[in-house]
ZAMARGU-4260 file (C-alpha; in steps of 0.2 Angstrom, whole numbers, plus 5000, padded with zeros to 4 digits):
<rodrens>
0) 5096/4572/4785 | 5110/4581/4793 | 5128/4572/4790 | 5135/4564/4806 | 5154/4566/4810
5) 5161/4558/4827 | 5177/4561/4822 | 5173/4580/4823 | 5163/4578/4839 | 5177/4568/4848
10) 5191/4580/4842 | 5180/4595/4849 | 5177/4584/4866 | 5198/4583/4866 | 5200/4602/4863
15) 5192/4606/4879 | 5198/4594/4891 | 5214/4600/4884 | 5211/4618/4887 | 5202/4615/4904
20) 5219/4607/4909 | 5229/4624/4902 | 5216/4634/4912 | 5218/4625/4929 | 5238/4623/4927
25) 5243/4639/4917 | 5245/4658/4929 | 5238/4673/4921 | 5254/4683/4920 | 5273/4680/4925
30) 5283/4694/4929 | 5300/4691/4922 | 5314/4703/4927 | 5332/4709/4919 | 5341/4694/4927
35) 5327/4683/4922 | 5326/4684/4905 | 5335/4667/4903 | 5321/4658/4909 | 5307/4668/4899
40) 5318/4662/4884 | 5318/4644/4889 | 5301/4646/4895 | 5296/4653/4874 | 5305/4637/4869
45) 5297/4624/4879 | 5281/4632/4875 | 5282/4630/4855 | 5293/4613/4854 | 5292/4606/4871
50) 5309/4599/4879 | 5324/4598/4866 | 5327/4579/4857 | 5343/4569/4867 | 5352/4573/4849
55) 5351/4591/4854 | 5355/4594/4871 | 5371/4598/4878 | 5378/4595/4896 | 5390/4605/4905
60) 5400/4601/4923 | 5400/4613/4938 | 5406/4605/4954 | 5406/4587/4949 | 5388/4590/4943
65) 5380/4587/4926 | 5367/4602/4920 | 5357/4602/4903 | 5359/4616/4892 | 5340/4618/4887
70) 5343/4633/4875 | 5350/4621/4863 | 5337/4619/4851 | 5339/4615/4832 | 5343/4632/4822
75) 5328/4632/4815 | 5319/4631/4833 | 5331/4643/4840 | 5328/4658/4826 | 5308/4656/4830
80) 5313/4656/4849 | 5324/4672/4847 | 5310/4682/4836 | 5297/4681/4849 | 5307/4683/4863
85) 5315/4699/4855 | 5297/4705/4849 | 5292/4703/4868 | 5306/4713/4873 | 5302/4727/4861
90) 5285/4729/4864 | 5282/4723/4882 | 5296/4729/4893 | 5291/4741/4906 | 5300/4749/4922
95) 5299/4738/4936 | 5310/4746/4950 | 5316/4733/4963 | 5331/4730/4973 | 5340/4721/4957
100) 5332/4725/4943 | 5323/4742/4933 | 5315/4732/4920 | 5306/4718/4915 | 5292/4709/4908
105) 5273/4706/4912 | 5272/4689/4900 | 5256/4677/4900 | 5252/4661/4889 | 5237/4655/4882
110) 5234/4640/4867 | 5223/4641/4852 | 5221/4622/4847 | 5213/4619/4831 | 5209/4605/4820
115) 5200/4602/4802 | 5183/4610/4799 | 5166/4599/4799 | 5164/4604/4781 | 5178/4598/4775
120) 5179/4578/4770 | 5182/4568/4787 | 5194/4557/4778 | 5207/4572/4774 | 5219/4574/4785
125) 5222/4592/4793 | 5236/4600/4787 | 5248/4604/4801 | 5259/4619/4803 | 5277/4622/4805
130) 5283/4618/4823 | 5267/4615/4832 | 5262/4601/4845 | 5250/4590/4839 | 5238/4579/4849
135) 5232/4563/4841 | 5218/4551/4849 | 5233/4540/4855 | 5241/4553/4864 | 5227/4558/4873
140) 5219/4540/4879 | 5238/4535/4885 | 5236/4550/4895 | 5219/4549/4900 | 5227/4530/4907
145) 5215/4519/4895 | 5217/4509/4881 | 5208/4504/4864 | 5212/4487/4858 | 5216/4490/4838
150) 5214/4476/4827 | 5229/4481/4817 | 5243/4495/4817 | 5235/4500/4799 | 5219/4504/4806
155) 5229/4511/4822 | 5236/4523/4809 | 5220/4526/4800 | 5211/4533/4819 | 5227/4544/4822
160) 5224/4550/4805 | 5207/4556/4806 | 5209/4562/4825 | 5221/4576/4823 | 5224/4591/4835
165) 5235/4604/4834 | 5243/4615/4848 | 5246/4633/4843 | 5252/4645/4857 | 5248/4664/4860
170) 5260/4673/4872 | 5252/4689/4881 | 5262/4705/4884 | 5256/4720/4894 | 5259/4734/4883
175) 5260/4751/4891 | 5253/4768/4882 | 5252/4782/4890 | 5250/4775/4906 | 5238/4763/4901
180) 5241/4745/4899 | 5233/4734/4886 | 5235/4714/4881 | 5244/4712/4864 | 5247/4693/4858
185) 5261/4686/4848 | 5260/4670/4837 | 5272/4659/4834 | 5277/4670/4818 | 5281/4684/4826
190) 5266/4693/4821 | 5261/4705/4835 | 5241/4706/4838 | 5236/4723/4848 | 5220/4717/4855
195) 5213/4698/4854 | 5196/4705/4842 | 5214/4707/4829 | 5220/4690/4831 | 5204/4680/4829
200) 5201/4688/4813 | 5218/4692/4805 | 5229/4676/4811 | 5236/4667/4798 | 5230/4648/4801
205) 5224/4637/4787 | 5204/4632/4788 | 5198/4624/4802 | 5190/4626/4818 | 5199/4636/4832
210) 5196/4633/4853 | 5200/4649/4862 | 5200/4654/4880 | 5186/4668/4881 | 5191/4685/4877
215) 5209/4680/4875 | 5211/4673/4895 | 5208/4658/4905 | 5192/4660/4916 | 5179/4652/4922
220) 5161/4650/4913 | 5148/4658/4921 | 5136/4646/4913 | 5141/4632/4924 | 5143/4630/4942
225) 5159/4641/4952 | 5167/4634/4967 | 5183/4635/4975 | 5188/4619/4970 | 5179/4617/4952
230) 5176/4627/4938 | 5174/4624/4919 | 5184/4634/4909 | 5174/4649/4897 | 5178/4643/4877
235) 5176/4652/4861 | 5172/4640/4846 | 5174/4648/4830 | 5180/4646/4812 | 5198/4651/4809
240) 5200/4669/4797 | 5203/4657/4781 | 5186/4650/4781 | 5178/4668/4777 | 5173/4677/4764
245) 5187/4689/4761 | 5199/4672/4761 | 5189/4662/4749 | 5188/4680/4737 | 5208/4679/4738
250) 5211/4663/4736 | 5200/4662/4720 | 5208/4678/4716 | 5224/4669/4717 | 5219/4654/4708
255) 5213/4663/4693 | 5227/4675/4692 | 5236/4659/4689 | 5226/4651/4677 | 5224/4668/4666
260) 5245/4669/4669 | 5247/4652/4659 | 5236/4655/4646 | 5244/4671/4642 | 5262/4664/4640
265) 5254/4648/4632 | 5244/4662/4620 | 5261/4673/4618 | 5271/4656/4614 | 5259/4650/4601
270) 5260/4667/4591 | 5278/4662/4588 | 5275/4645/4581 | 5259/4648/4570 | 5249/4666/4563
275) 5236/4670/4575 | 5221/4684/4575 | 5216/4699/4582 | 5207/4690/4595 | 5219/4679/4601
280) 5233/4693/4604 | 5220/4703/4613 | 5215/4691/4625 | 5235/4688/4628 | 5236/4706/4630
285) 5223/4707/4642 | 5228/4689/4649 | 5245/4699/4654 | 5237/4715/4662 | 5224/4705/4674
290) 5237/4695/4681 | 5250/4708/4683 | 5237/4719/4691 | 5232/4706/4703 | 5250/4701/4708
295) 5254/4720/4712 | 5239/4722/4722 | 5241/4706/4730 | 5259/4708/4733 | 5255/4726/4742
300) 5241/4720/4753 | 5254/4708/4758 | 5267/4721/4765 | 5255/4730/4771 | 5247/4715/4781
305) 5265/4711/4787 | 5270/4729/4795 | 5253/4732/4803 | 5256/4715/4814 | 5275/4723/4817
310) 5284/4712/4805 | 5299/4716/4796 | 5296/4721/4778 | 5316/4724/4775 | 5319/4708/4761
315) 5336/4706/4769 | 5326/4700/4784 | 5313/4693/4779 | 5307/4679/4767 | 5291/4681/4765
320) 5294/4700/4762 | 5306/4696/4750 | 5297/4687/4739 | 5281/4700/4741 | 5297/4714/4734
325) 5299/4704/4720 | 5281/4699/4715 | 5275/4718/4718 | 5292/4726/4708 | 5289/4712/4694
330) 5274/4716/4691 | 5274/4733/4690 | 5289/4733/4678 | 5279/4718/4669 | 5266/4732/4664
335) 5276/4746/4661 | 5285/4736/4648 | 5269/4730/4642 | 5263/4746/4642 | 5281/4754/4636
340) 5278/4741/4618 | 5261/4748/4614 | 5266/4767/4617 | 5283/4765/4606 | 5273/4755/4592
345) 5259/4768/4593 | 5271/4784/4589 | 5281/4771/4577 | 5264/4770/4570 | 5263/4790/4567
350) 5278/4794/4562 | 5284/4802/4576 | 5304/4806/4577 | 5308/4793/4595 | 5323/4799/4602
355) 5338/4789/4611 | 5332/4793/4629 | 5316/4785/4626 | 5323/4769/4618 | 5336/4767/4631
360) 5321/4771/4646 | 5312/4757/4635 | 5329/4744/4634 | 5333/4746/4651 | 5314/4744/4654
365) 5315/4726/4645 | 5328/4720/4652 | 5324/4725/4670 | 5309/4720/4668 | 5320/4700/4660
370) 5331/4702/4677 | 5318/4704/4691 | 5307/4691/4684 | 5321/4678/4683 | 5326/4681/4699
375) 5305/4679/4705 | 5305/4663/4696 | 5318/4655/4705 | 5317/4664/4723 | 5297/4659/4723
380) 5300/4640/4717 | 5314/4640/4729 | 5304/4645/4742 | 5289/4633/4738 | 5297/4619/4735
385) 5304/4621/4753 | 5287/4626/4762 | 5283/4609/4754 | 5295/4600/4759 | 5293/4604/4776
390) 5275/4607/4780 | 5268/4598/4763 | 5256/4614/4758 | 5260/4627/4746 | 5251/4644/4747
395) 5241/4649/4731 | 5248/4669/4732 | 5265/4660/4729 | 5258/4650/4716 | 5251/4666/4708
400) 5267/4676/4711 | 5278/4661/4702 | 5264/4662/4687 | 5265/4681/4686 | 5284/4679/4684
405) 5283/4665/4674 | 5272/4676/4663 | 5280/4692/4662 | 5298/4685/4659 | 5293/4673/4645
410) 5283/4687/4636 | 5297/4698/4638 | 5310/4683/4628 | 5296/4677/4616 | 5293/4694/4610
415) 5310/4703/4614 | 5313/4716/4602 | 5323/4731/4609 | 5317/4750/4602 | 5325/4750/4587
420) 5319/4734/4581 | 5303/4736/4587 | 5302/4754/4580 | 5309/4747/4563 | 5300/4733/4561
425) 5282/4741/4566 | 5288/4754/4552 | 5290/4742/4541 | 5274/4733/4542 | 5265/4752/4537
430) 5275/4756/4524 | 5273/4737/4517 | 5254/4739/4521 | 5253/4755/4510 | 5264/4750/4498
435) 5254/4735/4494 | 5240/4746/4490 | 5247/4756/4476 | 5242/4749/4459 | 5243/4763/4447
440) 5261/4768/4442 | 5259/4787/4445 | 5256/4782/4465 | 5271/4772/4465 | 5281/4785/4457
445) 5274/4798/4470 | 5278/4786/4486 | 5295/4782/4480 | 5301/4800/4476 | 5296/4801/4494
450) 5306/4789/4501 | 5321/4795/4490 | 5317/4813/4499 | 5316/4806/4515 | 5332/4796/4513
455) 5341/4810/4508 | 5337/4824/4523 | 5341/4809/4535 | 5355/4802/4543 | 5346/4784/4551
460) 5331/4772/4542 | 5320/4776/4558 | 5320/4795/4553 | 5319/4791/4536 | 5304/4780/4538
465) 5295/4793/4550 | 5296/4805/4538 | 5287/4794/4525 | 5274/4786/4539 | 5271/4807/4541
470) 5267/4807/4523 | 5255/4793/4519 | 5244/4800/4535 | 5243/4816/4529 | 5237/4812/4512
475) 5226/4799/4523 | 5218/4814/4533 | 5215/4827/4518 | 5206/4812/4513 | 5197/4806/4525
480) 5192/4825/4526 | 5187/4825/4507 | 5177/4809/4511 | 5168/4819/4525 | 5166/4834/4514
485) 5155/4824/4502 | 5143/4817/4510 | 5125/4828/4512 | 5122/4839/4528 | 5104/4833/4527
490) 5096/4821/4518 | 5084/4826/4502 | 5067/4822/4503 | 5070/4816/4520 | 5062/4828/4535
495) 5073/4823/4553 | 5063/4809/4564 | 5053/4800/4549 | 5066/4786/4547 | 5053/4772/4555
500) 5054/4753/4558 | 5036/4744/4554 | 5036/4725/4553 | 5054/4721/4557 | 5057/4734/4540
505) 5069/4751/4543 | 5057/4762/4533 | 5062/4776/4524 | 5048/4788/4514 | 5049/4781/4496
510) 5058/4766/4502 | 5055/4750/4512 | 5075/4742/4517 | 5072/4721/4515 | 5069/4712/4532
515) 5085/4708/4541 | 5083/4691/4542 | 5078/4690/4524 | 5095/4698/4519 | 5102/4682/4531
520) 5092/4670/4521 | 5098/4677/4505 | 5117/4678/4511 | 5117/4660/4518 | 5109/4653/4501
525) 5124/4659/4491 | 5140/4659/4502 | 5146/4643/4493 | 5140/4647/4477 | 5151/4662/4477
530) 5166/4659/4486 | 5173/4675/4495 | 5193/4671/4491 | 5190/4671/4473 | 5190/4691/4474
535) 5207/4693/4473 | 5216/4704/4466 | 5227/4694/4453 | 5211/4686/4444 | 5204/4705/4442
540) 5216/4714/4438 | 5216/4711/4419 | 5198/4719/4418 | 5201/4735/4427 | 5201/4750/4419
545) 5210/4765/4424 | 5196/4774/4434 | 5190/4759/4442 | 5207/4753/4447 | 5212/4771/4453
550) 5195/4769/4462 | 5199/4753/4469 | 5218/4760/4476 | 5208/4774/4482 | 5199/4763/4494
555) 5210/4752/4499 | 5221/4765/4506 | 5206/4772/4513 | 5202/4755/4523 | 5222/4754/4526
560) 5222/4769/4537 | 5203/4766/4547 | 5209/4750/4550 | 5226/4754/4557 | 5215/4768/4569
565) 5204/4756/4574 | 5215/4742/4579 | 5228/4757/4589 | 5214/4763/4596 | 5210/4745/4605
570) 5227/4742/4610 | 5226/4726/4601 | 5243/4722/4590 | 5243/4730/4572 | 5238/4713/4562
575) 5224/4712/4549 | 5223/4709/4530 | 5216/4723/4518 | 5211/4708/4507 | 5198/4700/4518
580) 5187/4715/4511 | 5191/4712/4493 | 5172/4706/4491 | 5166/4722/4497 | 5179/4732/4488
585) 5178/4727/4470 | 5160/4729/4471 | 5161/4746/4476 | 5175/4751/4465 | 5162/4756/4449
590) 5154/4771/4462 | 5157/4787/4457 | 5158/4792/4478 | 5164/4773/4483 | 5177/4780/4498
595) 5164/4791/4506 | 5151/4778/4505 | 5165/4766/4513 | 5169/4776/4523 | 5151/4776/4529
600) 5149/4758/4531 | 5165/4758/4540 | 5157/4768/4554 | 5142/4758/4554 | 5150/4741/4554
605) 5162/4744/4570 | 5147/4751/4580 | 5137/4736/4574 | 5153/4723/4579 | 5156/4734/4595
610) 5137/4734/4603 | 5136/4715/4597 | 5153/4712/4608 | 5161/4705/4593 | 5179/4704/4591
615) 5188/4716/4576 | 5192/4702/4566 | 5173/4702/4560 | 5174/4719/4554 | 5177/4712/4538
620) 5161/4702/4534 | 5151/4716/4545 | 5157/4726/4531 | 5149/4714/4519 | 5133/4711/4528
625) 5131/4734/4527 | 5134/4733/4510 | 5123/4716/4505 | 5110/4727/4515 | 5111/4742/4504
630) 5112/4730/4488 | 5096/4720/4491 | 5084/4734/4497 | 5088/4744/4480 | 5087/4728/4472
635) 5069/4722/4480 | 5062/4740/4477 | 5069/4743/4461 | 5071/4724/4454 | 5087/4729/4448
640) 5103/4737/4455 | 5117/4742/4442 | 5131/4754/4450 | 5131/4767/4433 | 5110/4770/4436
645) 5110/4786/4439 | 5092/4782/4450 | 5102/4766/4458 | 5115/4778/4463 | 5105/4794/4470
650) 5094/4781/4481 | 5110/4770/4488 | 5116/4788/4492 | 5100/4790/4501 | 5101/4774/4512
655) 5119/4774/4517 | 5117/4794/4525 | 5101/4788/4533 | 5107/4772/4539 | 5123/4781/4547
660) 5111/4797/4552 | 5103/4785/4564 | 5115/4775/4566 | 5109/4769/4586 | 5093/4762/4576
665) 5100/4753/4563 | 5112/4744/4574 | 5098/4739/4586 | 5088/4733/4569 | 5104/4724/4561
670) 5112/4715/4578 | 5102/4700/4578 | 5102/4696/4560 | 5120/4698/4559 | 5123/4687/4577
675) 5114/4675/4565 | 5126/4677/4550 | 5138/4674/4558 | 5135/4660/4569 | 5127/4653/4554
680) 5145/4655/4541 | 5154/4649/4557 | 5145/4632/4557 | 5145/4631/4539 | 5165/4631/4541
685) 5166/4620/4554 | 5156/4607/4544
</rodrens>
């Protein structure tokens, strides 16, 4: 059933008798000349505000006689009135040779009237722009010499409310091109349209419905009958450019950019006031570069939308291009900061020497970047809470502006550390990192004569610190290189292409791996019974012996080192904790070849994490869930697993290089019973 709105239909009926009257009253073109310019001023006056109030006119006395001074318009009025009349000037005076006068004008005037779409609810009232004549029901009846008895002035109110018209004139200009003249429009903005196709499709209007003359003049329809005393004035009925597509993509655009901004600065004030993860900084990090991407392009399109209609983008001159400088400067050095933070930590990270001129690019980075976006915050709030106050609207691209602002100049004082603070204390967290994992004396010994080396060939504790960061990740390399070295070219007994998958089961020949979803089954049955946190190092300390707690170091400075690659590598802030994989570890730590097998299920685990779109901060039990795996397919074919067996060992050896050897098909096999793991110990710590 189609939704009836008289309203709609009456303000339609309104909008053409309106325009007919303009059609039968209006001239085409006026030709103004040099001496006449007055009157085309006055004439652009009258035509946007109508006659000036009594508060505003002036009188002057020639001859015993009184004269209005109709220039004199409110200030506001006045600056509108002398941008178009200057941009009619510019772009269409021509030569006109008479016995006065070389120059002058060719200048026309046609209305657009507009009011709310059908779509929109028929109780809201249309929002009206700055400066433009309305017509309301009233208006029109008292014109129209009849009446409607109201039974009150509230319901009186209510009818005006929902009859709403709004009188938006378009002045013509013949603009001449070698030798050829062509019609170009001008708003009431001052934004110059070169043919009328360009205004119906780029004005700047709010949503609603728009009644134009045909083709962008007043004729007469050809569908109706032509005489020389009647004639129906030919309309276009169209939606304004706001109503399509690209609008409404902007728009959302705008809205999100927002909402994305304010999470990113609540997310980047949280980490202040209580430890977050990996996740949680990464979605502020990219919380930071969406909306600082969206503002820059958004701020450029529009500049770019402002000089193709001929409008000033100098900010001394304009506003609205002010605050577009601001948004697109802000941020642009929003990101390069951002950016700045991440490159700075990263060669902190590997021990490069950072000289002075890169950490005062970077300071005077931050605190450009502190500067511009105080200055956005308070031009665009300014600037919004006037539109509002005049016209009761606010723009969303201001609203994403402010929040892009607001984003980037919070972030910058929440997390403002200038480069030596931010190289020292990135530093500081390795070294602490490694340090932590040294356990036998003779490591100790070797990291602190080290530091005593690197103390003493420098002059400054960033230099010094490099040098030791250089240190730890070359002795990380050789080995990781070692690691690499150790494990077998090809596999024994094992021909390429026979690894197979028969009944949900990763066979290989001799052994049959344990169903994935078994191994869940088996995990889930004792993940209370065997509490993860009791692994720690303290309470098994006291049993290790010096191979098993050289071993253990071994791979926790192993892990220490992929760990802090991965995470670079992602761009995600260096946070994580060596001992959420102490399980794993201590398990390991009895293995002749522990690191190159961790090294191994490393690998494994972050393709398994990555091509399940998990966040890094399930490595850690992706790690257990490899090894768990290894563990209880030895166990199921052997009905044992004991890490000194030499048969245990040479099969475990076996898996692990198979399982990484085809690693695409073990990661297909293992993703859905690890999404079940871990949406499984998720609920079980929520409960």
């Amino acid at each position: 059933m189609a939704i009836t709105d008289p309203e709609w239909n009456e303000m339609l009926n309104i909008a053409k008798l309106q325009q007919q009257e303009y059609y039968e009253l209006l001239p085409e073109w006026t030709r103004y000349t040099e001496n006449e310019y007055k009157y085309l001023k006055q004439n652009i006056a009258f035509a946007i505000f109508g006659p000036p109030s009594e508060k505003t006119v002036d009188t002057y006395k020639t001859n015993d006689l009184y004269y209005f001074n109709i220039f004199d318009y409110l200030p506001s009025s006045k600056k509108i009135t002398d941008i178009i009349y200057d941009k009619i000037l510019k772009f269409g005076e021509v030569d006109i040779k008479t016995e006065t006068c070389t120059k002058g004008v060719y200048y026309g005037l046609i209305y657009n009237i507009t009011f709310r779409t059908k779509e929109s609810s028929i109780t809201k009232k249309f929002t009206k722009k700055k400066n433009k004549s309305s017509i309301t029901k009233k208006s029109t009846e008292k014109k129209n010499k009849s009446s409607i008895t109201k039974k009150s002035t509230e319901k009186e109110n209510e009818e005006e409310n929902k009859i709403n018209i709004n009188l938006n004139p378009i002045f013509k200009i013949k603009f001449s091109k070698c030798k050829e003249q062509q019609t170009w429009y001008i708003d009431i903005e001052g934004r110059v349209y070169k043919s009328w196709i360009q205004y119906k499709e780029e004005n700047t209007l709010p949503p609603c419905i728009m009644v134009l003359p045909k083709d962008g003049f007043y004729q007469p329809d050809e569908n109706f009958e032509i005489t020389e005393e009647c004639s129906t004035v030919w309309l276009e009925i169209l939606d304004s450019p706001a109503c399509n597509t690209l609008h409404t993509f902007l728009n959302i655009g705008d809205t999100a950019s927002s909402v994305i901004g304010i999470v990113g600065l609540g997310l980047g004030a949280a980490s202040m006031l209580t430890p977050v993860g990996p996740v949680v900084l990464g979605v502020a990090a990219a919380s930071g570069a969406a909306t600082g991407l969206w503002t820059v392009g958004r701020s450029t399109q529009r500049l770019i939308d402002l000089s193709s209609h001929e409008q000033t983008i100098n900010p001394l001159y304009n506003r609205s291009a002010l605050g577009s400088w601001l948004a697109l400067t802000g941020g642009t050095i929003g990101l390069a900061s951002s950016s700045g933070s991440v490159i700075l930590t990263k060669l902190a990270a590997n021990g490069s020497n950072i000289g002075n001129i890169t950490r005062v690019a970077y300071n005077t980075l931050l605190l450009s970047n502190i500067g511009i976006n105080g200055c956005g915050i308070a031009y665009q709030a300014y600037c919004m809470y006037e539109k509002y106050q005049k016209e009761g609207t606010v723009d969303l691209a201001d609203v994403a502006f402010l929040s892009a602002h607001i984003l980037f100049f919070g972030n910058s004082v929440i997390n403002m550390q200038f480069a030596g603070d931010l190289i020292e204390s990135t530093q500081g967290r390795i070294l602490d990192d490694y340090r932590a994992t040294l356990r036998s004396r003779n490591l100790r010994k070797q990291f602190n004569r080290t530091k005593r080396a690197a103390a003493a060939s420098n002059s400054d504790r960033i230099s010094e610190n490099a040098e030791v960061i250089r240190y730890v990740n070359r002795k990380m390399e050789l080995r990781l290189k070692n690691n690499f070295g150790n494990i077998p070219k090809k596999l024994d007994n094992i021909q390429e292409n026979t690894v197979s998958f028969k009944n949900g089961e990763m066979v290989i020949p001799g052994i049959s791996l344990l169903k994935p979803m078994q191994l869940v089954d088996i995990l889930l049955k004792h993940y209370n019974e065997y509490p993860r946190e009791n692994n720690n190092e303290g309470n098994n300390e006291m049993v290790l012996n010096n191979g098993t707690e050289d071993m253990l170091n071994q791979l926790k400075e192993l892990l220490l080192h992929l760990l802090r690659n991965v995470f670079s590598n992602n761009e995600t802030e260096y946070t994580f904790d060596v001992n959420e994989f102490n399980e794993t570890l201590y398990d390991m730590r009895y293995l002749r070849n522990a690191t190159s097998v961790l090294l191994l299920i490393f690998h494994i685990s972050h393709n398994l994490i990555t091509e399940s779109s998990y966040p890094l901060n399930y490595l850690h039990d992706a790690v257990h869930f490899i090894w768990c795996y290894m563990k209880e397919s030895l166990r199921s074919h052997l009905n044992r697993f004991s890490t000194t067996d030499e048969e245990t060992l040479t099969l475990l050896n076996t898996i692990i290089t198979a399982l990484f050897e085809y690693m695409e098909n073990t990661v297909r096999n293992l993703s859905p019973a690890f999404a079940k793991y871990i949406k499984e110990i998720l609920r079980m710590n929520l409960s």
